[in-house]
N, C-alpha and C positions, 0 to 999 in steps of 0.2 A: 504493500500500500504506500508505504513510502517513498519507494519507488517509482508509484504512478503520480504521487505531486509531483517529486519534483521534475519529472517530464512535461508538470505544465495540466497534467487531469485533476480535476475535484477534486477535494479532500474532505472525502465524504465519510461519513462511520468511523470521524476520528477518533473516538474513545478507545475505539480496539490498538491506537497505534498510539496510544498515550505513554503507554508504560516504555516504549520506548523513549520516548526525547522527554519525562520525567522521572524522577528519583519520588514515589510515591508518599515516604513517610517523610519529607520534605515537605509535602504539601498538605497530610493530612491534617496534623495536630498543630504544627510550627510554623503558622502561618508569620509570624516575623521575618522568616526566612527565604520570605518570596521574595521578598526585594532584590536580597544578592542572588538568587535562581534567574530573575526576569535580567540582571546585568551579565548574566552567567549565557543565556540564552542568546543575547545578544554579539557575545563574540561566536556565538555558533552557529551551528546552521539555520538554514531558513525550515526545513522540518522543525527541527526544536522550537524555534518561534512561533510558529503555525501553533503547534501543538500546546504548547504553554497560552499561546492570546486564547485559546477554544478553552482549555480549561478551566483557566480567569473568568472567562464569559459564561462559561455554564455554574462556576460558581455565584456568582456574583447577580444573575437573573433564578439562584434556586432560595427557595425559603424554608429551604431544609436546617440552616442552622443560624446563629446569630447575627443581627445587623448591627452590630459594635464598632469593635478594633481590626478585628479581622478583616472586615468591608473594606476598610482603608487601606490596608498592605494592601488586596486584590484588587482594588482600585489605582492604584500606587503601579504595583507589578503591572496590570496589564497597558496602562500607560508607557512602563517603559519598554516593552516589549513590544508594543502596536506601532510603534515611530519608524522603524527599520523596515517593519512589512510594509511602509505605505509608497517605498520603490522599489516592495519585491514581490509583489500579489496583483491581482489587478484590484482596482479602486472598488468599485463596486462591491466585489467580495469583501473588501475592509470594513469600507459603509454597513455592509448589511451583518456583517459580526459584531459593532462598536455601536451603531443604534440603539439596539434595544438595551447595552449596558446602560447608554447614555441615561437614557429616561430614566432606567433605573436608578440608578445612582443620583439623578434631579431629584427623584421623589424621597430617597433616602437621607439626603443632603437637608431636610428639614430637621430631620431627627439629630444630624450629625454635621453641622456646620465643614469642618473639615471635610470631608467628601468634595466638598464643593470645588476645591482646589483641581481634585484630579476628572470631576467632572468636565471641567473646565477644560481641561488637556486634552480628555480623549474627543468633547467635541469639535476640539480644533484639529485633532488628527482627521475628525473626520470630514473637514471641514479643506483640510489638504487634499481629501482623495473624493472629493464633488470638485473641486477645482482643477483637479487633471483629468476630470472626466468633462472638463470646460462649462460646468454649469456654473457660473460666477456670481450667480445673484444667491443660490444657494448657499454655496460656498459663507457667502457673506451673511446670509442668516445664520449658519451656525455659529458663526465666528460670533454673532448679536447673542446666540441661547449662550455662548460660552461666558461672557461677559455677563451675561447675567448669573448662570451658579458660580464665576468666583465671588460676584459680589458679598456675599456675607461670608465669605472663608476669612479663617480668624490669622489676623495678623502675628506673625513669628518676630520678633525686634532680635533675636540672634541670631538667625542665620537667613530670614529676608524669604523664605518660602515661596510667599505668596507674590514676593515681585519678579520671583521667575518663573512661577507661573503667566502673571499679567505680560510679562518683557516677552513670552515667547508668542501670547498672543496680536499683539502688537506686531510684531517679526514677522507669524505669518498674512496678519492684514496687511501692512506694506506689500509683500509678497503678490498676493493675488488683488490687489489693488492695481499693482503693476502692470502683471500679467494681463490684468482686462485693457491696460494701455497699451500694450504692447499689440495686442492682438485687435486693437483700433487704427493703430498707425501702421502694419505692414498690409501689405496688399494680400487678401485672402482668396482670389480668385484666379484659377492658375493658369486660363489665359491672360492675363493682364502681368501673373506674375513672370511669364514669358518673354512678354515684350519687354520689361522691365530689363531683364537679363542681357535682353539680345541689346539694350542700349537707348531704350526708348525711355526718356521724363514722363514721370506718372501727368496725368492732366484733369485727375479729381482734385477738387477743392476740401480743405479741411471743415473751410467756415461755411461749408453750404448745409444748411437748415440747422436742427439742435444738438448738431455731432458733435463742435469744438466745445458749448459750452459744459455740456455729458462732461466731454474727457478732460476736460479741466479742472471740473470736480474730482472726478476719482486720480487725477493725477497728484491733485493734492492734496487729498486724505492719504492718499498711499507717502508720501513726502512726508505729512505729518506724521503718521503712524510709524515707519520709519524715527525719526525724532524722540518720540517719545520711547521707542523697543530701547534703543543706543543711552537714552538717558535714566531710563532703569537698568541698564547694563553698568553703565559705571557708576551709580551708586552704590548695587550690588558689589559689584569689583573692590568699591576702593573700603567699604565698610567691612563686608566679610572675605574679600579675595573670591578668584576664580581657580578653583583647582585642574590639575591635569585630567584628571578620571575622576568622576562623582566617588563616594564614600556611601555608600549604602546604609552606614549605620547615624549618619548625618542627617538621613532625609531630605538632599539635597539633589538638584538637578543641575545646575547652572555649569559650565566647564568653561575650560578658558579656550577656546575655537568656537565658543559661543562672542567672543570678541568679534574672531574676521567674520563670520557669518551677518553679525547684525550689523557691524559698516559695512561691508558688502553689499548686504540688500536697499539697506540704506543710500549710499551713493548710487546706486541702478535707478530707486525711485528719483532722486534729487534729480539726475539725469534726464530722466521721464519729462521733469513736471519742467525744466527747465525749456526743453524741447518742444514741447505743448503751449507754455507758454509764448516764447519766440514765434512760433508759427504762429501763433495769435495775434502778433506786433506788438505785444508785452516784454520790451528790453530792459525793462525797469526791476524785475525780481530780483530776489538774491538767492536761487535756487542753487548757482553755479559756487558760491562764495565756500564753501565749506569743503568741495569738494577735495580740493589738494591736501588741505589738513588730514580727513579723513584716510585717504588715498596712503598716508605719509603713515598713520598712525600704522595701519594693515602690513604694508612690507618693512616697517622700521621694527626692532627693538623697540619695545618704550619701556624709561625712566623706571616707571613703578613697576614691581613686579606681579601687581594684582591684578593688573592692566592685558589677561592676556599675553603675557613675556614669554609662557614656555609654548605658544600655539604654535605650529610650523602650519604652514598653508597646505590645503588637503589642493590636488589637482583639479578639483571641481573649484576652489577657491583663486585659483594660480587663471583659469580660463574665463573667470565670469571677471577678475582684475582686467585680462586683457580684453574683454568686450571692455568693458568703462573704461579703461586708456583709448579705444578706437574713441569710442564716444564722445568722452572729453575735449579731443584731440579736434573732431572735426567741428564740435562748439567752439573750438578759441585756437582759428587759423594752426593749429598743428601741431601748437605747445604742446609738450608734455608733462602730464600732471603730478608727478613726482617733484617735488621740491624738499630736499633735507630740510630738517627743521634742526636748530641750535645744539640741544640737547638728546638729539642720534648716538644710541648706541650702536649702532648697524643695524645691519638688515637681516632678517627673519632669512632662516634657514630653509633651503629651498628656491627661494625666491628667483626667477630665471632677468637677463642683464636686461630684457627688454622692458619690463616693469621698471627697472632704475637708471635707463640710462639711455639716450638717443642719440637723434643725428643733428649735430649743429645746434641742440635745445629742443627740438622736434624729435614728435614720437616718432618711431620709424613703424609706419601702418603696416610696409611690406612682412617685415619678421614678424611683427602681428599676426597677421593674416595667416599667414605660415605654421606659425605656432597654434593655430588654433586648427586650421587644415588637419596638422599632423596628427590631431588627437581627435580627428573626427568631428570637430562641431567648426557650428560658423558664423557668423562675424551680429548674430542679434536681428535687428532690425533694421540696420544700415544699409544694406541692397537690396530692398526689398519693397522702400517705403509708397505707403499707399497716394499720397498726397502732394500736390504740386506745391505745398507753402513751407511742408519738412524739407523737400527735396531741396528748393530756393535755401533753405536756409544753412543745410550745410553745404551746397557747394558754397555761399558766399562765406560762409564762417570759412571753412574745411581747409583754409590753408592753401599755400601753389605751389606749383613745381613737384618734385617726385614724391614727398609726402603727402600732398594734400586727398580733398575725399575724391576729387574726379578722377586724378590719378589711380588713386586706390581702387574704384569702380572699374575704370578701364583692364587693371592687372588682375582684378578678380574674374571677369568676362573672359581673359585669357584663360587662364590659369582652370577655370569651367569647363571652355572649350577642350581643352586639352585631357581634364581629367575626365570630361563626359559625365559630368555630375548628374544626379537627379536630381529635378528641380523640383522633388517633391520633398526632399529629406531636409529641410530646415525645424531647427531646435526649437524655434520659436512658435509657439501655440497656436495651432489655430481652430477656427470655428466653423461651421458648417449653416450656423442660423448670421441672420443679418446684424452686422456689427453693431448698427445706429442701433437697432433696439434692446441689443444687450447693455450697451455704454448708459442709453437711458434710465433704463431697470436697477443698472447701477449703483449712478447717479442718484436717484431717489432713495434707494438703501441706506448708501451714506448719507442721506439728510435725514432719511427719519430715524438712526441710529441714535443721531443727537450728540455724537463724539467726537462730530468735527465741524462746528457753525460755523468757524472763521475763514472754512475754507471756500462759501458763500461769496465773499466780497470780491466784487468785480467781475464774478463769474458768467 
């Protein structure tokens, strides 16, 4: 049976395959000891994970024994143990496992304030895998039910619990905040994304009817959300520290790769919303202003060692950096966004020379490109864009001569030709229903949420 998951079949009548990928009298009486089982689980296989989140869940929806202490560890466990499946199962299977906890554990969360915490978590997991199944407005309700059962989780002043809870949800609303920008501003129809390729300027307009002022709202909630994930980060950091590997008997989640993780997402949104705005004729923001700080914080050493100091960039971290140095680059004529800051201790191990270092002060787009080629992914939403007022805006930002973005477009067109790419396999999301009406549905999410009015003004 085991067997047949992981070829990808059902994993159905998993009880009979429990005893495998569990140690039973671990689970039965000592339910404390589920914590370090679900961190145990997770350096293992995806059977073992599977089989641990099914047993969590059939605990935890049974009313066969107490709604106490126990509740919690199992609520706790299968939180950490459902993060990892949510990019190794397919979404919907997650959804439809994490559901019925959820409710549960809302409804038990009256009884037991704490619960609410890890309520909170798994709805946001599952909240991750509605969002790669591209329902965005979904997505964004659960992230709303999530926000509501942490609200009365009882505040930790030692070790800050409950702000990394709140910081992670935050992190993933930036996230899918994004993602619905993102999948607004590249062209989603693949003859048009054809032409684009073969060298033709998109000639839809951004501001025709209620599409730019939609994306300007969720550009800048997701901005804001962002702002605030980063600033519960380093409160967290600088009060209680970011450890290398959680401690299980801490009860804590927070790590210190939870640093590059949330300026990373971070800086993508600022990007975003920077971008959005400019297309708009909005040169006035200060979307851009933070970025190189950030950017600096990510591949430097910093100062303090709470700050994140022992995270080395994971390769998913090292590739979405070089998307945001494209980005940056062809916002501000071809600078590149590294700039030491006084107090460098060096650079974060790992870190490849194109991230710190260019040509003549200019990012070098090409070993960009290159580097992101080599490892199979591609360059975001930059050759791709749906709109004639994005396009305007980076070739006039994007810098001239062999760095700039028209260059870059032209070497990627080559460089296509030649590898005979498919012009279907870009990384970047996309949708199958009509963008205007998603961005709207949105749009209106965020304002009835009520978590982000100020992003209203001027909209």
């Amino acid at each position: 049976m085991l067997e047949q998951f992981e070829a990808g079949k059902s994993y159905e009548n998993y009880r009979e395959s429990v005893a495998e990928t569990i140690i039973p009298q671990r689970t039965s009486g000592y339910y404390r000891d589920l914590t370090h089982q679900a961190y145990e689980a997770r350096g293992g296989s995806k059977v073992r994970r599977v089989g641990l989140a099914h047993l969590l869940a059939t605990r935890i929806l049974s009313d066969g024994h107490d709604h106490g202490q126990s509740r919690i560890f199992e609520a706790e466990a299968l939180h950490i143990v459902s993060v990892p499946l949510a990019s190794e199962i397919p979404p919907a299977e997650l959804s439809a496992l994490l559901v019925p906890c959820a409710v549960r554990l809302n409804e038990l969360r009256r009884q037991n304030p704490e619960l609410g915490r890890y309520c909170g978590l798994i709805e946001r997991t599952v909240s991750m895998s509605a969002s790669k199944l591209d329902r965005y407005t979904g997505a964004f309700a659960y992230i709303n039910r999530a926000h509501i059962a942490m609200h009365d989780a009882p505040h930790n002043s030692r070790n800050l619990t409950k702000e990394e809870a709140l910081q992670q949800l935050y992190l993933q609303e930036c996230g899918q905040l994004a993602r619905n920008v993102e999948a607004a501003l590249v062209e989603q129809d693949a003859e048009r994304r054809a032409l684009l390729r073969a060298g033709n300027p998109p000639t839809r307009s951004l501001r025709a009817g209620a599409d730019l002022r939609a994306i300007r709202i969720v550009a800048r909630a997701s901005a804001e959300a962002g702002a605030r994930a980063c600033r519960l980060l380093d409160k967290i950091a600088t009060e209680v520290g970011l450890p290398a590997v959680p401690d299980p008997e801490e009860r804590r989640l927070a790590t210190a790769s939870w640093f590059l993780t949330s300026n990373i997402m971070y800086m993508r949104s600022l990007l975003l919303a920077a971008t959005v705005e400019q297309s708009a004729g909005s040169f006035h923001s200060t979307y851009l202003q933070n970025v190189p700080d950030l950017f600096a914080r990510v591949v430097e050493v910093p100062v303090s060692s709470h700050m994140g100091a022992n995270a080395a960039p994971s390769k998913s971290h090292l590739l979405d950096l070089t998307r945001i140095a494209l980005h940056w680059s062809f916002l501000n004529h071809g600078a590149h966004p590294y700039i030491q800051r006084p107090l460098s201790l060096g650079i974060r191990r790992g870190v490849p020379p194109h991230l710190i270092a260019g040509v003549d002060g200019n990012l070098d787009a090409a070993v960009c490109s290159a580097y992101l080629t080599s490892h199979g992914h591609d360059a975001g939403i930059l050759d791709i864009l749906a709109h004639s007022e994005t396009y305007l805006l980076f070739t006039h930002q994007g810098g001239i001569g062999a760095q700039s973005f028209q260059q870059w477009l032209i070497d990627r067109r080559a460089n296509r030709i030649v590898a005979q790419d498919d012009p279907d396999t870009d990384e970047i999301r996309k949708t199958q229903r009509p963008t205007h009406q998603l961005m709207v549905r949105s749009a209106k999410m965020v304002i009835q949420s009520g978590r982000y009015r100020e992003v209203l003004d001027d909209a």
